[in-house]
N, CA, C and O atoms as a GROMACS GRO file, in nm:
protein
  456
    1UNK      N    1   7.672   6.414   7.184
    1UNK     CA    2   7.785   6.380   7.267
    1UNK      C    3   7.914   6.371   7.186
    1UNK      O    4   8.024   6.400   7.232
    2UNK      N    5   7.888   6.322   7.042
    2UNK     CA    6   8.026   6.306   7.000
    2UNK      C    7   8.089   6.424   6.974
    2UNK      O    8   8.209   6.435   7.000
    3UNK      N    9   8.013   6.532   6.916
    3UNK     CA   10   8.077   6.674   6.858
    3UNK      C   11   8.123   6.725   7.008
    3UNK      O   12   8.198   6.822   7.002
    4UNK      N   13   8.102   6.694   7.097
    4UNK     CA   14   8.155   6.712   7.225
    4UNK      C   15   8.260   6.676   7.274
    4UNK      O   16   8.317   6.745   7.359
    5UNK      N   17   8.309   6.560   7.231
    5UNK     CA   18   8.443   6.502   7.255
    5UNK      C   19   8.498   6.563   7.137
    5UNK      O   20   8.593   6.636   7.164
    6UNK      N   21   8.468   6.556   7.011
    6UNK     CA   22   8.570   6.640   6.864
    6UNK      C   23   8.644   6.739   6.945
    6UNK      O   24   8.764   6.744   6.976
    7UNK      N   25   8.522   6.831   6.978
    7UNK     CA   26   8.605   7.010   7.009
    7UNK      C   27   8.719   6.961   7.119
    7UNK      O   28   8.829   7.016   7.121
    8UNK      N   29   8.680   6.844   7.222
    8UNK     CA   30   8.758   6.852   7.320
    8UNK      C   31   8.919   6.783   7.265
    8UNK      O   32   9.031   6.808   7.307
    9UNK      N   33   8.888   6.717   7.188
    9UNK     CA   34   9.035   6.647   7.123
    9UNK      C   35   9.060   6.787   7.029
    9UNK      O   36   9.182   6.802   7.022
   10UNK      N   37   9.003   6.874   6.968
   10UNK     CA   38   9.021   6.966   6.888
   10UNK      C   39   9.132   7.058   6.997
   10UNK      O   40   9.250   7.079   6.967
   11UNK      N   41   9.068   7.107   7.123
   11UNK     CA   42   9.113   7.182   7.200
   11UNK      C   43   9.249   7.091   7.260
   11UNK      O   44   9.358   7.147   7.260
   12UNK      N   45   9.241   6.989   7.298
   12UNK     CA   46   9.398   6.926   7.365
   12UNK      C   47   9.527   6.905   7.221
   12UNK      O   48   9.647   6.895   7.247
   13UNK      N   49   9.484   6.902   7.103
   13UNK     CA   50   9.565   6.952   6.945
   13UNK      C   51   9.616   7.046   6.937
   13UNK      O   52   9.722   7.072   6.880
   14UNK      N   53   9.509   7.149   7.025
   14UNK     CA   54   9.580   7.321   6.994
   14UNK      C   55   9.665   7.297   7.125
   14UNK      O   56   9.786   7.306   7.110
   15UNK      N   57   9.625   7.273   7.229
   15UNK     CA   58   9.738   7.281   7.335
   15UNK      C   59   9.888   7.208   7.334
   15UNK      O   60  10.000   7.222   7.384
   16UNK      N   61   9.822   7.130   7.253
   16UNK     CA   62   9.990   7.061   7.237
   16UNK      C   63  10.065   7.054   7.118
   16UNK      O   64  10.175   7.001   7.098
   17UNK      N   65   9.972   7.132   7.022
   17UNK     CA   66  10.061   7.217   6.936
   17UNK      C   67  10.112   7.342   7.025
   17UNK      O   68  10.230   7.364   7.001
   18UNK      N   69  10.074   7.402   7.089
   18UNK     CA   70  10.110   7.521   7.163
   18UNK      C   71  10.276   7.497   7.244
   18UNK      O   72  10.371   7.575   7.233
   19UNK      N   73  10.275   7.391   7.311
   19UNK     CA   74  10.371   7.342   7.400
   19UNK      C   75  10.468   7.276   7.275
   19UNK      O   76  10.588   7.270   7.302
   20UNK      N   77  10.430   7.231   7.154
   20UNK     CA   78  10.561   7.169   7.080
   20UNK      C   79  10.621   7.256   7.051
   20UNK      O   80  10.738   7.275   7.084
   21UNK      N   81  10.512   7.372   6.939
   21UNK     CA   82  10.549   7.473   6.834
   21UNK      C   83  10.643   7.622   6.945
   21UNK      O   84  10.755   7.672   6.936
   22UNK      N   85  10.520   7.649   7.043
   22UNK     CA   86  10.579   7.719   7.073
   22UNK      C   87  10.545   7.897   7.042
   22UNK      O   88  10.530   7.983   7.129
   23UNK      N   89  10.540   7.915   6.892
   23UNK     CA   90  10.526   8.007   6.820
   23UNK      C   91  10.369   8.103   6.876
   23UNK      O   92  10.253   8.063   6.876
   24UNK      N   93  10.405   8.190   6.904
   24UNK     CA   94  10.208   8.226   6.940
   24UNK      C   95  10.147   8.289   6.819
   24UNK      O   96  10.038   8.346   6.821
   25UNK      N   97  10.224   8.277   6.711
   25UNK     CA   98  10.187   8.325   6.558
   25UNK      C   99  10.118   8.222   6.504
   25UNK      O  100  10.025   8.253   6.430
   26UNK      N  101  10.141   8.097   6.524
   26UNK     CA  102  10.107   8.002   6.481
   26UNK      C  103   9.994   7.908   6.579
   26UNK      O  104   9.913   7.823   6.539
   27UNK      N  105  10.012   7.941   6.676
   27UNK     CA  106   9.925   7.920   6.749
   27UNK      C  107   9.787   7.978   6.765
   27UNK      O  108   9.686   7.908   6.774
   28UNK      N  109   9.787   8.084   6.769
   28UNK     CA  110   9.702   8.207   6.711
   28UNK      C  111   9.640   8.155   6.572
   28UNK      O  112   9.518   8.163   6.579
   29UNK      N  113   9.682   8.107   6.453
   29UNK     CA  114   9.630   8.078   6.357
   29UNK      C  115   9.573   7.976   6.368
   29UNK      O  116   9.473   7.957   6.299
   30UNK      N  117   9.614   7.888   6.450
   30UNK     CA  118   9.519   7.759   6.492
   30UNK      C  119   9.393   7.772   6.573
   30UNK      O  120   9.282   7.724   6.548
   31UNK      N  121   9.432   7.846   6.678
   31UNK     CA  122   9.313   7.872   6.728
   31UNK      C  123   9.182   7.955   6.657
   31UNK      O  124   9.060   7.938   6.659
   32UNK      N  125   9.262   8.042   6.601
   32UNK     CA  126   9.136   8.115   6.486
   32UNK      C  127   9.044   8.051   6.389
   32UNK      O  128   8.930   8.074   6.348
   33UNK      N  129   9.171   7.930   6.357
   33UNK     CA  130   9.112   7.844   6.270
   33UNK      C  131   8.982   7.744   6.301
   33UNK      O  132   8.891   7.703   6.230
   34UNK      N  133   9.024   7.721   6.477
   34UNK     CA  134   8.915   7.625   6.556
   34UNK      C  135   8.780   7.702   6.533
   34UNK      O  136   8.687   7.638   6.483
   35UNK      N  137   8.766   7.806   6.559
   35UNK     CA  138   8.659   7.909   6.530
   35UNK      C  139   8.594   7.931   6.467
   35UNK      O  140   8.474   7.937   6.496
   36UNK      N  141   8.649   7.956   6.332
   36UNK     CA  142   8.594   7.917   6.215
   36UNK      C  143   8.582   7.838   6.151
   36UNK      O  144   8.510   7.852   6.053
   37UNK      N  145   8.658   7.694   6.179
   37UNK     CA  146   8.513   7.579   6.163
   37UNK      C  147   8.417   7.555   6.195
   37UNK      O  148   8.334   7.489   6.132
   38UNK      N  149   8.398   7.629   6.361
   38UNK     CA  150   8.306   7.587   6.414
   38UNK      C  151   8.190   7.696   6.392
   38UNK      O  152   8.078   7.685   6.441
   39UNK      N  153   8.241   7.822   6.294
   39UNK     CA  154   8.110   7.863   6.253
   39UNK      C  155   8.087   7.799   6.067
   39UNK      O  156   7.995   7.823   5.989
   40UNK      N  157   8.196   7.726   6.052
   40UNK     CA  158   8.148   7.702   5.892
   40UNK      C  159   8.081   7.563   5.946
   40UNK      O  160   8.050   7.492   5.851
   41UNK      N  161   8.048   7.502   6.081
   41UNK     CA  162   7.944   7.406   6.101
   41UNK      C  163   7.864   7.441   6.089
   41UNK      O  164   7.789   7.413   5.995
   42UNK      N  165   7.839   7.528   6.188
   42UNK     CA  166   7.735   7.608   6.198
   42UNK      C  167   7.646   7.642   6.075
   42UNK      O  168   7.538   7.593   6.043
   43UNK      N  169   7.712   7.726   6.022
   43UNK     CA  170   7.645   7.767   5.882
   43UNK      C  171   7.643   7.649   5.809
   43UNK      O  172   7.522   7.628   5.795
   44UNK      N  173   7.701   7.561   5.756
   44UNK     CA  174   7.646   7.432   5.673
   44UNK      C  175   7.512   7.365   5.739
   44UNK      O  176   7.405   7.351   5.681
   45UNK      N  177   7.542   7.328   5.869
   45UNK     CA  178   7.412   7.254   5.926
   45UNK      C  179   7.346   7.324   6.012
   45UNK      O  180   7.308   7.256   6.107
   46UNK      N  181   7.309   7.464   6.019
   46UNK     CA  182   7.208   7.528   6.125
   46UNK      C  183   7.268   7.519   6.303
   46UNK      O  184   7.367   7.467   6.355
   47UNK      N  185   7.194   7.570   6.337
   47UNK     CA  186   7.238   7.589   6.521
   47UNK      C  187   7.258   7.462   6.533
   47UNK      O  188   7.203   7.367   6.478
   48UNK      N  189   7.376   7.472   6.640
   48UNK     CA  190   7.410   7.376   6.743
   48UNK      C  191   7.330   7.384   6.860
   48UNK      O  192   7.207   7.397   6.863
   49UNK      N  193   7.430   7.373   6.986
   49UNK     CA  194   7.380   7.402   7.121
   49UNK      C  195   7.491   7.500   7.195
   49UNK      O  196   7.604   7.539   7.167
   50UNK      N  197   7.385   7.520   7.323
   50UNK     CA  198   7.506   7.616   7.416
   50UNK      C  199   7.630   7.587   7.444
   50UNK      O  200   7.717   7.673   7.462
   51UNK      N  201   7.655   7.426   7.452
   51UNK     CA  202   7.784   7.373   7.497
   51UNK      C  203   7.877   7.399   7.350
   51UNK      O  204   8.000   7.409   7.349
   52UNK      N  205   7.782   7.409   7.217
   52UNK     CA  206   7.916   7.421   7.132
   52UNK      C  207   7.927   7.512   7.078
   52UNK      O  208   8.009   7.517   6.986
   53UNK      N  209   7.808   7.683   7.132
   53UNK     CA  210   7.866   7.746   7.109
   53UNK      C  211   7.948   7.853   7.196
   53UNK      O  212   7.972   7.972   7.178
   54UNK      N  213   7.989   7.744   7.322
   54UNK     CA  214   8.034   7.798   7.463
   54UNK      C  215   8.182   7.754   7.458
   54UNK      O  216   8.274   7.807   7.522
   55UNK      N  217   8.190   7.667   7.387
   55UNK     CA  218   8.355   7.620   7.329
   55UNK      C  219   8.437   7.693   7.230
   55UNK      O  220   8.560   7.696   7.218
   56UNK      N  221   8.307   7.775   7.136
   56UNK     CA  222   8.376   7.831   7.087
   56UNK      C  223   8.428   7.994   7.150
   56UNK      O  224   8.534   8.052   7.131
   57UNK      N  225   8.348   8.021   7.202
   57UNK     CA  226   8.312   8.165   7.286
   57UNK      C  227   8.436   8.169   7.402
   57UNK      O  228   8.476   8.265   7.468
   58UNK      N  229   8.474   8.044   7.401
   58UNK     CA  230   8.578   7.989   7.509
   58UNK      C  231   8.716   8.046   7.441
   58UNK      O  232   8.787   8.138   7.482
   59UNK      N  233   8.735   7.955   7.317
   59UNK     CA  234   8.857   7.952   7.237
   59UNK      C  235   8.883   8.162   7.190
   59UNK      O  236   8.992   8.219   7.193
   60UNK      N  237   8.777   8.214   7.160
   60UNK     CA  238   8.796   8.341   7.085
   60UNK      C  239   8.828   8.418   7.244
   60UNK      O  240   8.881   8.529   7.230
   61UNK      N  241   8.800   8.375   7.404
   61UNK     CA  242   8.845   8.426   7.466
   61UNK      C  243   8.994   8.430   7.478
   61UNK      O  244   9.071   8.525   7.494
   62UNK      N  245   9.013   8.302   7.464
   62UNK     CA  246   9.203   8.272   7.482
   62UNK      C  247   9.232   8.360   7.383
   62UNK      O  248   9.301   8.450   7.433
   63UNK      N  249   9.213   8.381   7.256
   63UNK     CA  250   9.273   8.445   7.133
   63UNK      C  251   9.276   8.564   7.208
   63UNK      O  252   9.390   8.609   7.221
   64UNK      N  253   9.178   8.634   7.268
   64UNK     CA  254   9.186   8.785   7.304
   64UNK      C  255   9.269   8.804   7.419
   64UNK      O  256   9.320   8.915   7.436
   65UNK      N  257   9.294   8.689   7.517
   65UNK     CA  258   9.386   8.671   7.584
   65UNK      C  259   9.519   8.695   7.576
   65UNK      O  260   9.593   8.786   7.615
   66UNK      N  261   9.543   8.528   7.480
   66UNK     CA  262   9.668   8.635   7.398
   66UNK      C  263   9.721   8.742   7.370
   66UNK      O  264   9.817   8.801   7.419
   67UNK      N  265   9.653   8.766   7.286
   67UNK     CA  266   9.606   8.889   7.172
   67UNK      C  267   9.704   8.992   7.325
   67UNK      O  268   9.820   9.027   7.348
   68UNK      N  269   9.585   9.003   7.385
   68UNK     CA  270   9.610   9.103   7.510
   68UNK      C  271   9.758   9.066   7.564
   68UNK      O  272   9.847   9.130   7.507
   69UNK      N  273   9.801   8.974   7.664
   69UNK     CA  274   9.894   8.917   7.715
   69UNK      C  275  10.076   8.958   7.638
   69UNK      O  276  10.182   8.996   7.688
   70UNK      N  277  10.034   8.926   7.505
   70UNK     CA  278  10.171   8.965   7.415
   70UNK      C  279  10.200   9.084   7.421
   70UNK      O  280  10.320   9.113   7.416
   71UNK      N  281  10.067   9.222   7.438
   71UNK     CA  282  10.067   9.341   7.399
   71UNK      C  283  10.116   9.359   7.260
   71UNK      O  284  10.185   9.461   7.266
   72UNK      N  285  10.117   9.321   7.155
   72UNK     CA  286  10.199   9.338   7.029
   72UNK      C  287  10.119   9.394   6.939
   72UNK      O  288  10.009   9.341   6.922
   73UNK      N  289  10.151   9.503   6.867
   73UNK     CA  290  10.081   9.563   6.799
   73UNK      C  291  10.074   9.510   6.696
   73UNK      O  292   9.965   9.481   6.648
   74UNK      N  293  10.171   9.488   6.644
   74UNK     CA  294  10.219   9.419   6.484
   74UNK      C  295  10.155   9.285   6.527
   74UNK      O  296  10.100   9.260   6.419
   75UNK      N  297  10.122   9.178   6.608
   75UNK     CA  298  10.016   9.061   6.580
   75UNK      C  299   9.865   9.096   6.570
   75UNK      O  300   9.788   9.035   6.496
   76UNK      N  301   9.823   9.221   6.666
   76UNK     CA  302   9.662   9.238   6.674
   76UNK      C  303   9.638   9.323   6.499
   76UNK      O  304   9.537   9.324   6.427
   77UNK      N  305   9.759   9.378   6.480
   77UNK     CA  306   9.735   9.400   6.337
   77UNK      C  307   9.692   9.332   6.241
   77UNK      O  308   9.614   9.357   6.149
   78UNK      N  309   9.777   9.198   6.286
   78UNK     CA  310   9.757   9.104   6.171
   78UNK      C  311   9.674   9.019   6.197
   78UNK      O  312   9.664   8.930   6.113
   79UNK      N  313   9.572   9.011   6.332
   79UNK     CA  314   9.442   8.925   6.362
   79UNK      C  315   9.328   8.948   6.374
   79UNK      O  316   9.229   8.877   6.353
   80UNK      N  317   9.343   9.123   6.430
   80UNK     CA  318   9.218   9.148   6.431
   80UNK      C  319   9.137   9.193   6.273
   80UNK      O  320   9.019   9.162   6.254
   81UNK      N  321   9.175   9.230   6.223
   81UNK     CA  322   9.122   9.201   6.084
   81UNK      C  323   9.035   9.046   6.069
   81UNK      O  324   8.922   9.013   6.035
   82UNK      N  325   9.106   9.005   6.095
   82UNK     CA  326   9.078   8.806   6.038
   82UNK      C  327   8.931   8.810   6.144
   82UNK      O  328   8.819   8.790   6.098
   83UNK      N  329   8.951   8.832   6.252
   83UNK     CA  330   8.840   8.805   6.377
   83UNK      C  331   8.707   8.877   6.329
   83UNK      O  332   8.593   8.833   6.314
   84UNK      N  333   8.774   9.027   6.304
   84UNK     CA  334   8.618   9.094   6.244
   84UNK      C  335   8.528   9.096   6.145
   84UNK      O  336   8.410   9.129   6.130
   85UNK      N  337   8.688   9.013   6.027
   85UNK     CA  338   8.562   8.926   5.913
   85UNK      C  339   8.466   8.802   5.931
   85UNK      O  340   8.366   8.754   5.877
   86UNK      N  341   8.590   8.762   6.086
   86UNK     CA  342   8.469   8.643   6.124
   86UNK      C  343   8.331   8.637   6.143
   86UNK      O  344   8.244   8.563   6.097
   87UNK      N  345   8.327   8.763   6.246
   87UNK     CA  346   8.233   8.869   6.302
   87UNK      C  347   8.118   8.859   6.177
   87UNK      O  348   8.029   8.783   6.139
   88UNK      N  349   8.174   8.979   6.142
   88UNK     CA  350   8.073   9.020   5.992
   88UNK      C  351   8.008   8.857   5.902
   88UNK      O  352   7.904   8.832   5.841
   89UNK      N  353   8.108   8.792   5.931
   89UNK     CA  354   8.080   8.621   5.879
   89UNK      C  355   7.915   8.574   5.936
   89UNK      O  356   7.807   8.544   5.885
   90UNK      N  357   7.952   8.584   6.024
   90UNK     CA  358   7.864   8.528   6.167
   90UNK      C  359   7.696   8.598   6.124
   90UNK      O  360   7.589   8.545   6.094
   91UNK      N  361   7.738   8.730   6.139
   91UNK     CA  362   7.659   8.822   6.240
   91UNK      C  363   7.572   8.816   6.197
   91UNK      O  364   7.582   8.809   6.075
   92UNK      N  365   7.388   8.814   6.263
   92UNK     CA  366   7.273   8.716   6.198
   92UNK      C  367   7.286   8.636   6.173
   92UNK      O  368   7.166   8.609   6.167
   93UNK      N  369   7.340   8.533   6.139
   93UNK     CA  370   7.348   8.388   6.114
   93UNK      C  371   7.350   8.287   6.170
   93UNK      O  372   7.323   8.175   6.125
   94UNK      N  373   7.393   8.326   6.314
   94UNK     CA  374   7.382   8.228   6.411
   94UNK      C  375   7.350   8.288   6.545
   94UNK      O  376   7.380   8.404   6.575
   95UNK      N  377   7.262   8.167   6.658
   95UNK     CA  378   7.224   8.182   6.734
   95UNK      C  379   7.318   8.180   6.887
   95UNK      O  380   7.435   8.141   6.879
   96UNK      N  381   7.270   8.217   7.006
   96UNK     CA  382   7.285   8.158   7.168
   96UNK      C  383   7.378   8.251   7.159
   96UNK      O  384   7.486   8.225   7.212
   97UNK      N  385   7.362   8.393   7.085
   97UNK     CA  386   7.492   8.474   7.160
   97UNK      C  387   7.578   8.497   7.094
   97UNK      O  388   7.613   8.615   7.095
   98UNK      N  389   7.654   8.401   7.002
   98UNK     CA  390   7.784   8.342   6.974
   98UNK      C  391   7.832   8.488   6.939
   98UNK      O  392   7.926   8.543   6.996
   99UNK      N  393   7.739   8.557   6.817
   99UNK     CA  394   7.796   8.694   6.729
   99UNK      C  395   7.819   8.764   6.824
   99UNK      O  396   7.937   8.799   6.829
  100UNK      N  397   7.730   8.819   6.941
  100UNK     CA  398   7.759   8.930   7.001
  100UNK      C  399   7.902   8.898   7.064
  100UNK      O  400   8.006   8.960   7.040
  101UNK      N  401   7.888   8.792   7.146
  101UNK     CA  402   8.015   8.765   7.229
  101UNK      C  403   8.174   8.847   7.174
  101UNK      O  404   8.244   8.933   7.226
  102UNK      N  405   8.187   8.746   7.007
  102UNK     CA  406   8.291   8.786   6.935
  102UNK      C  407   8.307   8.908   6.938
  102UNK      O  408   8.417   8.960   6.951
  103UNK      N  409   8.129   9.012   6.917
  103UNK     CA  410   8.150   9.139   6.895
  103UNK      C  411   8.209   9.198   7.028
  103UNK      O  412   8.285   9.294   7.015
  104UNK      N  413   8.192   9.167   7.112
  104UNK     CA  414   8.245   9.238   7.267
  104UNK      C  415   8.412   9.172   7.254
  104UNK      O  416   8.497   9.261   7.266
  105UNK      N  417   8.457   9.062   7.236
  105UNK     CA  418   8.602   9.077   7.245
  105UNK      C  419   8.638   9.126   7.146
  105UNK      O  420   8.724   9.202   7.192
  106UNK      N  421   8.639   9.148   7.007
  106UNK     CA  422   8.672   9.226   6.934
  106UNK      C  423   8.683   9.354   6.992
  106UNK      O  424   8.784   9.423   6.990
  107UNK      N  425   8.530   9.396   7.066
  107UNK     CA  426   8.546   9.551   7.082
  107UNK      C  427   8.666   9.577   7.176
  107UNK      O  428   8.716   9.689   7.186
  108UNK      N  429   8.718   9.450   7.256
  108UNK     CA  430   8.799   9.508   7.375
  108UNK      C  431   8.943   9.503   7.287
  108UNK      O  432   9.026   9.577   7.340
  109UNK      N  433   8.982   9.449   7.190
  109UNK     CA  434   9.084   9.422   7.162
  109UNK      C  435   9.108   9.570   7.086
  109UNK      O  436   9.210   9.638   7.093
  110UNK      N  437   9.005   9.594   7.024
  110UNK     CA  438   9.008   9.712   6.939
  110UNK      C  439   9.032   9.807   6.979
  110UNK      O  440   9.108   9.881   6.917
  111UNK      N  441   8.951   9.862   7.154
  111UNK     CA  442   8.995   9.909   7.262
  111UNK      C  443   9.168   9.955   7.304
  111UNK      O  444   9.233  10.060   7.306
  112UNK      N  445   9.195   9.806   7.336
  112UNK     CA  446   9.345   9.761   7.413
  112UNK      C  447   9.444   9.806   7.302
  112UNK      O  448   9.557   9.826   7.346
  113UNK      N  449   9.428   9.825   7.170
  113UNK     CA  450   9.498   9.814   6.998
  113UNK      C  451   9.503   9.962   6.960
  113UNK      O  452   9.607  10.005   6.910
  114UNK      N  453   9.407  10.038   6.978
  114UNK     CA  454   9.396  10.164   6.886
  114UNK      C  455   9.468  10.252   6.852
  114UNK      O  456   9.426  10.339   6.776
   0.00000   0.00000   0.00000
């Protein structure tokens, strides 16, 4: 229950960094960042559960959201790189989905980018 409330105070941090900052460059780096803590949990202490790795599967949607929404070439330049080392980070290593997921928004961004 508690790592349940973390992500959720984790996630209302990024939102209201979002609404102070403003910046979706920086926002974007935060959110990426949520991500990959939550696979360097992962990998330090073994599987979680569906709910935490459905928070994260959540957050890498908004990123592709973004990502998409801005249309900007010059940002997916400079993220999708970061996302697909996540990817490659991940991939086998963890369970409930999490890798493929990333791998399908990656693929769409890569898609929407080319």
């Amino acid at each position: 229950m508690e790592k349940r409330v973390q992500l959720a105070e984790a996630r209302k941090a990024i939102s209201e960094f979002k609404k102070a900052n403003g910046d979706i460059r920086d926002t974007l780096t935060l959110m990426v960042y949520y991500v990959k803590c939550g696979s360097d949990f992962t990998l330090k202490f073994g599987d979680i559960d569906e709910g935490f790795y459905g928070s994260l599967c959540s957050m890498m949607s908004a990123i592709s959201q973004v990502l998409l929404t801005q249309s900007d070439q010059k940002l997916a330049d400079e993220f999708l790189p970061v996302l697909e080392a996540e990817f490659l980070r991940v991939d086998g290593k963890m369970g409930w989905g999490y890798p493929d997921e990333l791998s399908d928004y990656i693929s769409d961004l890569r898609d929407a980018f080319a």
